[in-house]
RORO-422450 format. One line per 4 residues: their letters; for each residue x, y, z of N, C-alpha, C. Coordinates in Angstrom, 2 decimals, m for minus. Each point is the difference from the previous one (the first is absolute). Layout:
N
a> X,Y,Z,X,Y,Z,X,Y,Z | ...
This chain:
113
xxxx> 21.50,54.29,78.93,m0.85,m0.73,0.94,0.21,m1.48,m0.26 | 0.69,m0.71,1.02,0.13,m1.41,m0.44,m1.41,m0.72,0.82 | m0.61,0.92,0.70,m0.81,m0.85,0.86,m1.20,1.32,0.48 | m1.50,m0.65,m0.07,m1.14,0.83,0.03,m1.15,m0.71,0.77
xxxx> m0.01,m0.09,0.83,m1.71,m0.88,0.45,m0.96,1.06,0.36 | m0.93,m0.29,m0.28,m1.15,0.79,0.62,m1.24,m0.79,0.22 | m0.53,0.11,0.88,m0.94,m0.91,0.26,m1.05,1.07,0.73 | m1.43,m0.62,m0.42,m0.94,1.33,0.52,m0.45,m0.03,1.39
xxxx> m0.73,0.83,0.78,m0.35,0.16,1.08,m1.36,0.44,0.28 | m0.38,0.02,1.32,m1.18,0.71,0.13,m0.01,1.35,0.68 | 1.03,0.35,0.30,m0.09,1.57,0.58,0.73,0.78,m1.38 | m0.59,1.40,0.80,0.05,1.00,m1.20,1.11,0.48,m0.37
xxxx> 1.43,m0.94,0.46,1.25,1.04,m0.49,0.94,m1.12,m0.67 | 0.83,0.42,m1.05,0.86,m0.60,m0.46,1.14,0.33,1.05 | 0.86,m0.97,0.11,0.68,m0.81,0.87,1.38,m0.41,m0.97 | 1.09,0.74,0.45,0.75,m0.28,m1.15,1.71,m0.31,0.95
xxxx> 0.84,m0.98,0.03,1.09,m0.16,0.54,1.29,m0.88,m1.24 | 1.35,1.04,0.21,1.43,m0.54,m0.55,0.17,m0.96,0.78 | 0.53,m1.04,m0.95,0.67,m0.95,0.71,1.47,0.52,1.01 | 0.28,1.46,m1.21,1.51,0.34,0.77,m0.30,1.43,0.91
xxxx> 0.11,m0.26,1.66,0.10,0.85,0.01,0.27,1.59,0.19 | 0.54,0.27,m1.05,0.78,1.15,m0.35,m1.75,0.76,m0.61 | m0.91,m0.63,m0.16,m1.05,0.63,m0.65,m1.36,m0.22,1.38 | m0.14,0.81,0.72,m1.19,m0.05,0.90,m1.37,m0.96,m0.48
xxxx> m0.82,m0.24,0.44,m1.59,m0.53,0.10,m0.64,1.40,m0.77 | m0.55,m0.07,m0.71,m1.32,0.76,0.39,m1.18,m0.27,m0.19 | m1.02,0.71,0.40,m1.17,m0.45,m0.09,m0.91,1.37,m0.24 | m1.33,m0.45,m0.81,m0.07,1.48,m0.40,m1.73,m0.63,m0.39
xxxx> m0.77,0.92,m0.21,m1.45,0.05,m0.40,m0.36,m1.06,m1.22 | m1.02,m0.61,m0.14,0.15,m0.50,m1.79,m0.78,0.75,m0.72 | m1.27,0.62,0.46,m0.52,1.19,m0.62,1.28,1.44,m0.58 | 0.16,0.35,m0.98,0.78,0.70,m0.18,1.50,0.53,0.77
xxxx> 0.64,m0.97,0.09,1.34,m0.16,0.59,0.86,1.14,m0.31 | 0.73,1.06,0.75,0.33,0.65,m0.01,1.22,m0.34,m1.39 | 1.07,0.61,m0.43,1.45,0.05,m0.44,0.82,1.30,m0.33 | 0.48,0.22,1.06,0.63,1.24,0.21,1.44,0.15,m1.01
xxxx> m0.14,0.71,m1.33,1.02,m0.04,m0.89,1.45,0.29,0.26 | m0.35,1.47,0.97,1.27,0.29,0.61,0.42,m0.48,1.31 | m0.32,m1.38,0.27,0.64,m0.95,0.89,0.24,m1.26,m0.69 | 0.88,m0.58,m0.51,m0.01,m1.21,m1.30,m0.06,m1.02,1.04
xxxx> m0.77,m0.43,1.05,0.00,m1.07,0.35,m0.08,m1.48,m0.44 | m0.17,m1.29,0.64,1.19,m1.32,m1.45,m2.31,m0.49,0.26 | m1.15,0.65,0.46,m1.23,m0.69,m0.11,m0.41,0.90,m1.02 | 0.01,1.31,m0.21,m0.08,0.58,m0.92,m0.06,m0.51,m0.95
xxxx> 0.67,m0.93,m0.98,m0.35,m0.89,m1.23,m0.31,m1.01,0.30 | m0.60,m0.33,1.15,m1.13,m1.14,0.17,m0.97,0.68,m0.06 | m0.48,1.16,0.17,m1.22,0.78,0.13,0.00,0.43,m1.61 | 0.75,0.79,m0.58,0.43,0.33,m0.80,m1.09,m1.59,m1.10
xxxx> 0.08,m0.98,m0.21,0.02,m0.89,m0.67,m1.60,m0.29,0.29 | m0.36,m0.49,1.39,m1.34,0.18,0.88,m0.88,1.25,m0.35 | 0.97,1.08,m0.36,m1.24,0.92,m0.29,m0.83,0.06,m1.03 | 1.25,m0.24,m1.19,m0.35,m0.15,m1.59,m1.41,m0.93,m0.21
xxxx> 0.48,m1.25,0.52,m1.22,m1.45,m0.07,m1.01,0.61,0.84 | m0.64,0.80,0.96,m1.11,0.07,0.96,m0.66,1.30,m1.06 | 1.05,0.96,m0.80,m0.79,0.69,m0.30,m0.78,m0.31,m1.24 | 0.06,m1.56,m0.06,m0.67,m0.61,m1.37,m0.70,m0.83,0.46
xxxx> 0.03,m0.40,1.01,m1.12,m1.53,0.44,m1.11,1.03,0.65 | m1.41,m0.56,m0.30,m0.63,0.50,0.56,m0.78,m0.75,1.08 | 1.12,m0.42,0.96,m0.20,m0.45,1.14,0.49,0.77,1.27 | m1.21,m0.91,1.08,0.45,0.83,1.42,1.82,m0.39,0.47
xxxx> 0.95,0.67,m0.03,1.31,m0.22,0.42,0.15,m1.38,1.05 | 1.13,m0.48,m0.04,0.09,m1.12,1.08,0.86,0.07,0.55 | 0.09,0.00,1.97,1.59,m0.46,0.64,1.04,m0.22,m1.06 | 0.59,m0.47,0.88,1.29,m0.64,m0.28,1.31,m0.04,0.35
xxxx> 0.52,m0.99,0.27,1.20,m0.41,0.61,0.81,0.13,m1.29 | 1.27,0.65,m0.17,0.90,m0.14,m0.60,1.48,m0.50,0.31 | 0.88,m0.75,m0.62,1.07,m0.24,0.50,0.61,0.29,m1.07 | 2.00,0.61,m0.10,0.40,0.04,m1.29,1.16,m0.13,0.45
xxxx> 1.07,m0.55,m0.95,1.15,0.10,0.03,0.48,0.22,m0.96 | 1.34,0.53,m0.72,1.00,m0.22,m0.88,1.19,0.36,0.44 | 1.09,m0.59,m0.94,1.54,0.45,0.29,0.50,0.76,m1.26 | m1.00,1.23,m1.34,0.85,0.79,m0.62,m0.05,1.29,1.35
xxxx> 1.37,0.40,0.05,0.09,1.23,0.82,m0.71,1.86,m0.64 | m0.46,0.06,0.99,m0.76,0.93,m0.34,0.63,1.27,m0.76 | m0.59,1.29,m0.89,0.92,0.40,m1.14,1.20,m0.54,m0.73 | m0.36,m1.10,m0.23,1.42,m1.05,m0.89,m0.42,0.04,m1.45
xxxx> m1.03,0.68,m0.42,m0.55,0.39,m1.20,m0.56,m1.02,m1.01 | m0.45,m1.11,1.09,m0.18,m1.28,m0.83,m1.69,m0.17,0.03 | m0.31,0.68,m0.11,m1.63,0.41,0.26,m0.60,m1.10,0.73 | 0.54,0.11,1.31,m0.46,m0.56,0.98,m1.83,0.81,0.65
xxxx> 0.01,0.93,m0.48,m0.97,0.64,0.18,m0.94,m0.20,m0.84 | m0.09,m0.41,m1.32,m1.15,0.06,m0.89,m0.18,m1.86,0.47 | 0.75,m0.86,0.38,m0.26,m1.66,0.48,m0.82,0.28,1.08 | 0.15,1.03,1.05,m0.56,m0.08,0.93,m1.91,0.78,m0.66
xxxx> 0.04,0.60,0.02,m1.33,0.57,m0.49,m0.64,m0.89,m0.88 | 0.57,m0.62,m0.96,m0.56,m1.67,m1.29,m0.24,m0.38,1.69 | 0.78,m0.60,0.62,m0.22,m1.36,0.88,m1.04,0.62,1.23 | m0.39,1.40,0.26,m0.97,0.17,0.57,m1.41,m0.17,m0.56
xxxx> m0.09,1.08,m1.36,m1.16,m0.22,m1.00,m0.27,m1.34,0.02 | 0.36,m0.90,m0.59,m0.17,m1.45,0.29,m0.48,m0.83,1.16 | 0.74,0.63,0.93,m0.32,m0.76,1.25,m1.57,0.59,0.20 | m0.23,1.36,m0.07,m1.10,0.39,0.04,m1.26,m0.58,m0.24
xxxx> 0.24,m0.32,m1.78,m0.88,m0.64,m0.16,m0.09,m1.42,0.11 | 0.69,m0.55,0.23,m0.41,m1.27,0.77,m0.62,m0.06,1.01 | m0.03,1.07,0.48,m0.37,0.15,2.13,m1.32,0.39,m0.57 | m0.23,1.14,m0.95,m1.54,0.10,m0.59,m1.20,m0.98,m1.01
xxxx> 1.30,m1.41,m0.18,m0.89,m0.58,m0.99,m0.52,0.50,m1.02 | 0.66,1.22,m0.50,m0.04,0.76,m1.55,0.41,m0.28,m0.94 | m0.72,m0.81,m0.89,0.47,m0.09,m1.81,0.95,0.70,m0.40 | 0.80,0.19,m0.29,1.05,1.04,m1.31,0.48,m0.42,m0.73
xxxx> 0.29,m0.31,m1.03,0.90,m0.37,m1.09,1.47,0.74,0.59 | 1.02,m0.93,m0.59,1.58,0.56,0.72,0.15,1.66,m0.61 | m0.64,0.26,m1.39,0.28,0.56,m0.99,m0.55,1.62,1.31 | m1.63,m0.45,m0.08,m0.15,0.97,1.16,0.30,0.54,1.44
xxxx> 0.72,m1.34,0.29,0.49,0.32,0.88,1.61,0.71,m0.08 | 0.36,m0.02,m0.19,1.72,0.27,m0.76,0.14,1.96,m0.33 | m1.74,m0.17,m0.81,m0.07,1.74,m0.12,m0.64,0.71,1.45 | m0.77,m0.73,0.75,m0.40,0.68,1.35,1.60,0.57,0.60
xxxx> 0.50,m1.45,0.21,1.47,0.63,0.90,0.36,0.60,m0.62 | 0.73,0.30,m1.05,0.77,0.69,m1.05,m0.41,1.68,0.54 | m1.47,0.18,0.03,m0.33,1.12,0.23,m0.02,0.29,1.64 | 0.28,m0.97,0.67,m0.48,0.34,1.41,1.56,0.39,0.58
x> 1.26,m0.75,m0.51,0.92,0.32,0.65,0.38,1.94,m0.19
């Protein structure tokens, strides 16, 4: 992930778009966001990352606009996938205004990917 914005909203769905795209929009609930395992879609570890942090804040969920980009190619084995889930968890809690130490945060994703 060379690139992550998220910025919050007032309606109830996360809002998520590739800069490239070869990867669709989607948009999906923020109350318990679906992630369908046996479809590896590229929001999946934005949710994936989003889920870990919501199931620890004990706050009401928030919108959100997401934007992402990177250029590692996807299965290139460069764990482009565990950057993306860190850089969601994170983004998360910024969008929630949630305390974490990096230390705790680092083990949320760890476990969420």
């Amino acid at each position: 992930v060379d690139l992550l914005s998220c910025t919050p909203n007032t309606s109830l769905q996360i809002h998520m778009t590739n800069i490239h795209p070869r990867f669709p929009p989607r948009t999906v609930s923020k109350t318990n966001p679906p992630i369908d395992a046996s479809n590896p879609l590229w929001c999946n570890y934005f949710l994936a990352g989003y889920k870990g942090i919501m199931n620890v804040i004990e706050k009401e969920p928030r919108g959100l606009h997401v934007l992402i980009d990177g250029t590692v190619p996807p299965g290139s084995g460069l764990s482009s996938s565990s950057a993306f889930v860190c850089a969601a968890g994170l983004a998360t809690v910024h969008a929630h205004a949630f305390p974490i130490s990096q230390r705790d945060l680092a083990e949320l994703v760890t476990v969420s990917e």
